[in-house]
C-alpha positions as CSV (number, residue, x, y, z in Angstrom):
1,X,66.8,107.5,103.2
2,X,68.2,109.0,106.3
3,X,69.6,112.7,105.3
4,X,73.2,112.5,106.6
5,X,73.8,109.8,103.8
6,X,75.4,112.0,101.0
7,X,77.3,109.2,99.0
8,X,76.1,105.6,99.4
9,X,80.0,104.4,99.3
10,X,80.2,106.7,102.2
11,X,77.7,104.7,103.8
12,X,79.4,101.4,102.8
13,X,82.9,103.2,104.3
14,X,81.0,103.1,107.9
15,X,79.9,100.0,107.6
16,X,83.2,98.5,106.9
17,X,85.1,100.4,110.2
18,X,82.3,98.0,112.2
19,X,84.3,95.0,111.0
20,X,87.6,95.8,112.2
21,X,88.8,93.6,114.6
22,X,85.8,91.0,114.0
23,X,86.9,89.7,110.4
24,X,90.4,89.2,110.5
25,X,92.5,87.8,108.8
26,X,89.5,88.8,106.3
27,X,89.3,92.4,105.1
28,X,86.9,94.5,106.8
29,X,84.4,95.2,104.2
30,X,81.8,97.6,104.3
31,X,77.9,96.9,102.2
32,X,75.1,99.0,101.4
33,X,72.2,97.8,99.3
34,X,69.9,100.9,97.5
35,X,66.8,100.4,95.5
36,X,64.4,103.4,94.5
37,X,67.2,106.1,96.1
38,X,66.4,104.2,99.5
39,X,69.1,101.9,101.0
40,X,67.3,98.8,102.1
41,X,70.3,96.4,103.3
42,X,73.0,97.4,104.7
43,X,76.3,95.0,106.0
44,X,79.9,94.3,107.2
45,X,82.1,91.0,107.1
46,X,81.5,88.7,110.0
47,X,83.7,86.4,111.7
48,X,86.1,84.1,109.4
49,X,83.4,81.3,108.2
50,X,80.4,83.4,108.6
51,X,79.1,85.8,105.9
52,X,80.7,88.5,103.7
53,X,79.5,92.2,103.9
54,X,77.8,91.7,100.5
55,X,75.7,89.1,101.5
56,X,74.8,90.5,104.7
57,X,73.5,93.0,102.6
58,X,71.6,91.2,100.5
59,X,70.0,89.4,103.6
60,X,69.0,92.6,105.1
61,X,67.3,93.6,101.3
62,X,65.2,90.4,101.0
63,X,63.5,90.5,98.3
64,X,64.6,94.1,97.5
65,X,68.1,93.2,96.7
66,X,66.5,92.1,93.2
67,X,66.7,95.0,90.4
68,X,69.0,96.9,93.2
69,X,72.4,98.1,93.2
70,X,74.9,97.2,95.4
71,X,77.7,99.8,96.9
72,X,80.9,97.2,98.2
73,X,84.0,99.3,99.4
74,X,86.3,96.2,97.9
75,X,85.9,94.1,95.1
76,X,83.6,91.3,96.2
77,X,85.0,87.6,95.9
78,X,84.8,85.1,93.2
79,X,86.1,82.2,94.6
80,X,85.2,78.9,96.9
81,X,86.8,79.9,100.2
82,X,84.9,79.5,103.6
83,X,82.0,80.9,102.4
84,X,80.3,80.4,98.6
85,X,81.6,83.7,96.7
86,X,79.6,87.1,96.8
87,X,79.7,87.6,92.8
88,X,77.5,84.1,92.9
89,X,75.1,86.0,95.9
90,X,75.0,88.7,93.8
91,X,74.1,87.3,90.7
92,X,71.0,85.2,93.0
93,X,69.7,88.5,94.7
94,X,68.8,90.2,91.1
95,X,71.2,92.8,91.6
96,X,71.5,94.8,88.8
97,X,74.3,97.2,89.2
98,X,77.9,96.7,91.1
99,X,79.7,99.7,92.7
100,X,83.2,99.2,94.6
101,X,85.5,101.0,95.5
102,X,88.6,99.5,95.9
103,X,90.3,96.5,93.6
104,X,91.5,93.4,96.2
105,X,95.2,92.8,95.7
106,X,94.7,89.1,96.7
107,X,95.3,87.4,93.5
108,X,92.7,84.6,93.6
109,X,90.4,87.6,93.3
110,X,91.7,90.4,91.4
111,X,90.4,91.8,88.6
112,X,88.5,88.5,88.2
113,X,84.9,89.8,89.8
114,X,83.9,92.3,87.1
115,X,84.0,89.6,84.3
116,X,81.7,87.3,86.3
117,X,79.2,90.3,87.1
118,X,79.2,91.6,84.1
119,X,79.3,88.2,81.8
120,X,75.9,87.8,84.3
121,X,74.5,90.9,82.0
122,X,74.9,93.1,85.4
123,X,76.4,96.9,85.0
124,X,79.2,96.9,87.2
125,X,81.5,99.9,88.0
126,X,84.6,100.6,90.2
127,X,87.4,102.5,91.9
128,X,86.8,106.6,91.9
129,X,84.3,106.1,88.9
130,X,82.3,104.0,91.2
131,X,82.7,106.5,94.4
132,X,81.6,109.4,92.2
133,X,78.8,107.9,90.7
134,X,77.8,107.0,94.7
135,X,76.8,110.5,95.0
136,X,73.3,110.9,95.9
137,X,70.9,113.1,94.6
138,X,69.4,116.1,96.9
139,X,65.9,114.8,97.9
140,X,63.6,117.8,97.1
141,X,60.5,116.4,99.1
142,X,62.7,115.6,102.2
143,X,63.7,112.5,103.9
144,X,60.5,110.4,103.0
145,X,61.1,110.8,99.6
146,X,62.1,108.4,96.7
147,X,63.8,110.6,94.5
148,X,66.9,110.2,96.3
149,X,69.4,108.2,93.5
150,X,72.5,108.0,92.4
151,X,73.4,111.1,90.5
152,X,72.8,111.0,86.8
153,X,75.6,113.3,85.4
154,X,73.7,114.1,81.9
155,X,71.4,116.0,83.9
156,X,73.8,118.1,85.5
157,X,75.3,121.4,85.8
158,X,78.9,122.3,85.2
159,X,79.0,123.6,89.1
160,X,77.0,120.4,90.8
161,X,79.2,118.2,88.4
162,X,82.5,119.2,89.8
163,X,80.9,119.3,93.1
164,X,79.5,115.8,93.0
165,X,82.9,114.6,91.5
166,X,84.9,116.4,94.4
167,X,83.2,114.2,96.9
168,X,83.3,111.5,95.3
169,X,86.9,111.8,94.9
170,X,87.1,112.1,98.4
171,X,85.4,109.4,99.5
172,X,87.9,106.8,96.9
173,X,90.6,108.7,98.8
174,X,88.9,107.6,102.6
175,X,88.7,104.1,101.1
176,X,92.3,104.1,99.6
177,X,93.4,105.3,102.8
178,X,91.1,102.4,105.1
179,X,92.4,99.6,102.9
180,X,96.2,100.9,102.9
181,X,97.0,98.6,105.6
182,X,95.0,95.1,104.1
183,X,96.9,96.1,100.5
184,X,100.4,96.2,102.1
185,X,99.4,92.8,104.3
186,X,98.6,90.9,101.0
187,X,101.6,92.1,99.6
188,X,103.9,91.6,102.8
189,X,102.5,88.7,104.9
190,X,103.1,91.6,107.7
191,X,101.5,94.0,109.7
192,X,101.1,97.9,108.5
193,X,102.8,100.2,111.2
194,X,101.7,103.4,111.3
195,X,103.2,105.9,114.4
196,X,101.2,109.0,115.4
197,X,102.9,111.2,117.3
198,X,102.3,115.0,118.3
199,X,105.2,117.6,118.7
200,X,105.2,121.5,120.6
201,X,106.1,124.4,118.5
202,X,109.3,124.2,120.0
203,X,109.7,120.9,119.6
204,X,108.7,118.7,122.4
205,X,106.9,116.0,123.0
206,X,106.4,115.7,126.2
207,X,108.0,116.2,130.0
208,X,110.1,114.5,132.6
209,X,110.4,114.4,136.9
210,X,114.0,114.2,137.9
211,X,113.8,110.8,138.2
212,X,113.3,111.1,134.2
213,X,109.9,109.7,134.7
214,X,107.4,111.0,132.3
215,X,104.7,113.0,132.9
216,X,101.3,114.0,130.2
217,X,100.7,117.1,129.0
218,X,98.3,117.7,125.9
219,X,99.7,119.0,123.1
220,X,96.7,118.7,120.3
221,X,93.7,120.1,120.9
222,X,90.1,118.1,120.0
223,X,89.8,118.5,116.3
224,X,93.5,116.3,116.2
225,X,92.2,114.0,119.0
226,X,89.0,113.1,117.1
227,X,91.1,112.4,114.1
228,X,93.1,110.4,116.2
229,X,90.5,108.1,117.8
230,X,89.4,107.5,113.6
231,X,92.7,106.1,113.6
232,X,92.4,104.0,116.5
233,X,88.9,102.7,114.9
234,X,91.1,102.1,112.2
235,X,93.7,99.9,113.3
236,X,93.2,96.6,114.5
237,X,95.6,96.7,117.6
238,X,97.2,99.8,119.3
239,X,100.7,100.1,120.8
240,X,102.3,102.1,123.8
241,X,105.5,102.0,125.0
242,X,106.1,101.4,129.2
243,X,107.0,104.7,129.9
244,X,104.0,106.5,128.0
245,X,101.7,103.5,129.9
246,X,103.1,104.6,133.2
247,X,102.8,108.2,132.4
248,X,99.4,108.8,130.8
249,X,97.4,105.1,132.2
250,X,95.3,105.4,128.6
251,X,92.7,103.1,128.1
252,X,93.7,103.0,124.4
253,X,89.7,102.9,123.1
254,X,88.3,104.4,120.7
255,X,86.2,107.6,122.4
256,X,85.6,110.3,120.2
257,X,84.9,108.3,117.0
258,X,82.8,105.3,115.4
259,X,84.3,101.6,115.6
260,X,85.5,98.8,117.4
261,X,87.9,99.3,120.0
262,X,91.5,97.5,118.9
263,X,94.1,95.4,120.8
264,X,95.7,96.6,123.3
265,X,99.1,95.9,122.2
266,X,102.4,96.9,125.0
267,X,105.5,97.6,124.8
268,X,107.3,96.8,127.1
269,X,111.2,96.7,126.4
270,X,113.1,96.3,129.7
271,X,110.9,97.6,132.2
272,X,109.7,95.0,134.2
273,X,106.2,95.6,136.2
274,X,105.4,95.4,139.1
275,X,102.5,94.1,141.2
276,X,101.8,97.7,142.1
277,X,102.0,99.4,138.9
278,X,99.4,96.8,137.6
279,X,96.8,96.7,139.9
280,X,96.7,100.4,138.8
281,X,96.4,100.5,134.4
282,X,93.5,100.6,133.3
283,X,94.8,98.4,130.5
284,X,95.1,95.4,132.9
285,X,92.0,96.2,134.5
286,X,89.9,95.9,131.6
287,X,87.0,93.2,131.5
288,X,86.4,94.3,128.0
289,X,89.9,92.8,126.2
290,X,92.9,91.6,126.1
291,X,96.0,93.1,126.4
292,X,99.0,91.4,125.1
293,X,102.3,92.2,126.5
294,X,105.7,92.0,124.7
295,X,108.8,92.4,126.4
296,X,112.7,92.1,126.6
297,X,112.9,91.0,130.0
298,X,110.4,88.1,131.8
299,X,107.3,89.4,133.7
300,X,106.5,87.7,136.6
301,X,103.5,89.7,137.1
302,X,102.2,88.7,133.3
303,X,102.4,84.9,133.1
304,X,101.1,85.6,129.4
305,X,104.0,87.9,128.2
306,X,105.4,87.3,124.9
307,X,109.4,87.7,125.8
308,X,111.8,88.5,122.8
309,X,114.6,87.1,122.9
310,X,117.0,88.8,120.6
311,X,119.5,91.5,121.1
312,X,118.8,94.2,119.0
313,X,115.5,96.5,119.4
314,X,115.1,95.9,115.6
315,X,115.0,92.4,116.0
316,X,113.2,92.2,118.8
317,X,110.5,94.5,117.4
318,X,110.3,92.1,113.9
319,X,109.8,89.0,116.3
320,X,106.5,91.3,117.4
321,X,105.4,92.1,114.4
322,X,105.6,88.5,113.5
323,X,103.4,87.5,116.1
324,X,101.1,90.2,115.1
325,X,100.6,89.6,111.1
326,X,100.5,85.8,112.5
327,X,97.4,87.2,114.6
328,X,96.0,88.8,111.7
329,X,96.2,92.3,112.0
330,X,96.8,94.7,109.4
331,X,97.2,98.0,111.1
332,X,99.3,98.9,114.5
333,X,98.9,101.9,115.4
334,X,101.6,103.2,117.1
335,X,101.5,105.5,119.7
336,X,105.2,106.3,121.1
337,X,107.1,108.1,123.7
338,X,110.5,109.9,123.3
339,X,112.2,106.8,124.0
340,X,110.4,104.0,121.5
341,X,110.0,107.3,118.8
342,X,113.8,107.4,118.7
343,X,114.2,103.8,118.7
344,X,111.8,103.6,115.9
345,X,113.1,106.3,113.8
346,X,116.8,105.5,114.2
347,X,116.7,101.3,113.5
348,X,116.5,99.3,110.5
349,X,116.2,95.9,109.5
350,X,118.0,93.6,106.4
351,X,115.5,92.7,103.8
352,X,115.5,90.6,101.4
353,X,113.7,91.8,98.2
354,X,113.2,90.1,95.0
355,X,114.4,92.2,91.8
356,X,114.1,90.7,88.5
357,X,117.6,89.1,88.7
358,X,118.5,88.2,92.0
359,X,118.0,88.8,95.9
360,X,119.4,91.9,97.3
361,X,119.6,93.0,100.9
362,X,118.3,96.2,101.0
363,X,117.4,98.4,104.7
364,X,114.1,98.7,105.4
365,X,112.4,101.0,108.2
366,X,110.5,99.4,111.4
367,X,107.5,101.4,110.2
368,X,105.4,102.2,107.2
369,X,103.8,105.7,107.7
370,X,104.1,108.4,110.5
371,X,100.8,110.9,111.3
372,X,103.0,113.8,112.9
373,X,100.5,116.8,114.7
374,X,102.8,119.8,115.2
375,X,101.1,122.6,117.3
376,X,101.4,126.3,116.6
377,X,99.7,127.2,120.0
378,X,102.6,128.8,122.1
379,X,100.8,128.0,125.4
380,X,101.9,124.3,124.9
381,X,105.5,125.3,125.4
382,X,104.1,127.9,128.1
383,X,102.6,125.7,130.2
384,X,106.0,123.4,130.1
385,X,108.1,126.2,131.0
386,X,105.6,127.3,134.2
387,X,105.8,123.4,134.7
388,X,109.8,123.1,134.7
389,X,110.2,126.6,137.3
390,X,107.5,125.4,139.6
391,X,109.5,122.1,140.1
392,X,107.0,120.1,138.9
393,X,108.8,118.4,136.2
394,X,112.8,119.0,135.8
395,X,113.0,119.2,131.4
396,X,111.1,118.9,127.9
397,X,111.6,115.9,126.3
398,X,112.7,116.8,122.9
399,X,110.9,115.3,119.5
400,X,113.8,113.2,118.1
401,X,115.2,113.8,114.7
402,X,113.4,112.3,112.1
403,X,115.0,110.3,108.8
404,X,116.7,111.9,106.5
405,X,115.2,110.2,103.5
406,X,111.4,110.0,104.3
407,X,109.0,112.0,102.4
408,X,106.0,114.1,103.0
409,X,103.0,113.2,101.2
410,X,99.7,114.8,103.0
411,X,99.3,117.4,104.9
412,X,96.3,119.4,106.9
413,X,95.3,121.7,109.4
414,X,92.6,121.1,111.9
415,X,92.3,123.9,114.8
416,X,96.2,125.2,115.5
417,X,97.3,121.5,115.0
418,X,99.1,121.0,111.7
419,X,99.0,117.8,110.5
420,X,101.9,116.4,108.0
421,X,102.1,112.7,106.5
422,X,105.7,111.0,106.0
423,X,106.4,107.4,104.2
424,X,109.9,106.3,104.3
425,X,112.0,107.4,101.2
């Protein structure tokens, strides 16, 4: 039992992140197998065709796995896919109790799991009842010890009951949040957008030369940028517009957190590159990936450009996100400029939605959930305004106007940074 581990759904939670960007289409799921207070297995989702989390699990246990429990951050399958299900894996090992977190929307499997576990005479518990009872027991005879378990809540205090259920609580919320993306793609047949973008206190984003050409300036300080690398680790592709690509050169991998690097997704709109400008991102220098180009205009430069061919940036930005959720991937991240934020923000697409009567074209935003850092450090706008009377860059570029109907639904502060959670209205 390695100390850190405070909540074996926790545990499950990291494993999971190792399998983004391996399993799709599958979801990344995340396995930890615990017998005695001691996790003995431990597992992600493979490859499509190879194993589930849970029964990489149970192959790390061995003989363990039976008279275990299992900790699964989404409800393990029950049907004949690729692979045999998990429930019947399960059932082999021995296992005698069943924790997930997180019900699978994907009808073949929903809601179905539980009965088969539990007609199998195994104890099976789920969502936050399952995350809370993950708590682990402080190990009084250190790290060695076997008295590590899962929290028995008879023996408790009033104080370490709330405080075991407060975790716990937060830990179904970090697994809500992982599997946000794989719930809407079920649902959708499309890729989750989510846009993070950072803004000065007095409202900038950014700077420009005179030749409107952007240039970086940091805005967030670590604490954001850590929580912004999660999100990267998160998402199975990440996107940047050409003017932010020219401006910063990111390598768009995941630095200051745990996970697999994602796709390295452009946009490119009507900039066309050149030669020059290649040979000198990072992004098409890598050894590591690919990057995959989208763009309004041909590249001659990038034989393997994907060229929309519509008029509108709405349309044009669908056709991506076509050939994304086609790929597989359930998160974009999003990563804009001035430029693609106000394209973003300001277009909409015709949907058709199914009500109980008929069809109805309803407008629907090009994304699904902005992350917006605003900055109460006054040396941000400072350090433009030394910038714009040295010569060095000619204006701020301004944050643009967000929706009118979207609505805030998290917030928190890390540092001076502020963050604040929108969904469309």
């Amino acid at each position: 039992m390695t100390p850190e581990i405070t909540n074996y759904m926790q545990f499950a939670l990291q494993q999971a992140f190792l399998a983004i960007g391996v399993s799709r289409p599958n979801p990344a799921v995340g396995a930890v197998v615990v017998k005695d207070g001691i996790v003995v297995g431990k597992g992600h989702t493979q490859s499509p065709g190879s194993a589930h989390a849970e029964v990489m699990a149970l192959r790390d246990a061995g003989e363990l796995a039976c008279g275990a429990s299992i900790f699964v951050t989404l409800e393990p399958c029950c049907h004949y896919g690729r692979t045999p299900p998990c429930t019947k894996a399960i059932i082999e090992a021995g296992i005698q109790k069943v924790y997930f977190a997180h019900s699978d929307p994907n009808p073949v499997v929903h809601g179905k799991s539980r009965a088969i576990l539990e007609e199998a005479g195994i104890e099976v518990h789920e969502g936050v009842d399952a995350c809370i009872c993950a708590c682990v027991e402080d190990c009084p005879n250190g790290e060695s010890s076997t008295e590590c378990r899962v929290f028995e809540f008879r023996s408790m205090s009033p104080e370490d009951r709330a405080l075991r259920e407060g975790e716990g609580r937060e830990v179904f919320r970090e697994v809500e949040r992982f599997f946000e993306a794989y719930d809407y793609f079920v649902r959708t047949k499309r890729t989750f957008v989510e846009v993070k973008s950072a803004v000065s206190q007095d409202g900038f984003m950014g700077c420009a030369d005179a030749h409107g050409m952007h240039l970086p300036i940091a805005i967030t300080k670590p604490g954001a940028n850590c929580w912004n690398h999660e999100l990267r680790a998160m998402s199975d592709a990440v996107l940047v517009g050409a003017g932010t690509l020219l401006a910063d050169n990111p390598s768009l991998n995941v630095r200051y957190a745990d996970g697999n690097d994602p796709v390295k997704v452009i946009w490119a709109g009507h900039h066309e590159f050149t030669a020059d400008e290649i040979t000198h991102l990072v992004v098409f220098s890598s050894k590591n990936s690919k990057t995959l180009v989208y763009s309004c205009v041909a590249q001659p430069n990038l034989p393997d450009t994907f060229v929309l061919s519509h008029e509108t940036f709405a349309e044009n930005w669908l056709e991506m996100i076509g050939d994304l959720s086609a790929r597989g991937m359930h998160r974009l991240m999003v990563e804009p400029g001035a430029g693609l934020a106000r394209e973003l923000f300001n277009s909409e697409h015709r949907d058709l939605l199914q009500s109980q009567n008929a069809q109805s074209q309803n407008s629907q935003p090009l994304w699904n959930r902005l992350d917006l850092w605003r900055s109460t450090d006054s040396l941000v706008d400072e350090k433009i305004e030394e910038l714009i009377e040295q010569g060095a860059v000619k204006y701020g570029l301004e944050y643009p106007e967000l929706p009118a109907n979207i609505v805030a639904k998290e917030s928190a502060v890390i540092g001076p940074d502020v963050l604040t959670v929108y969904y469309p209205g």
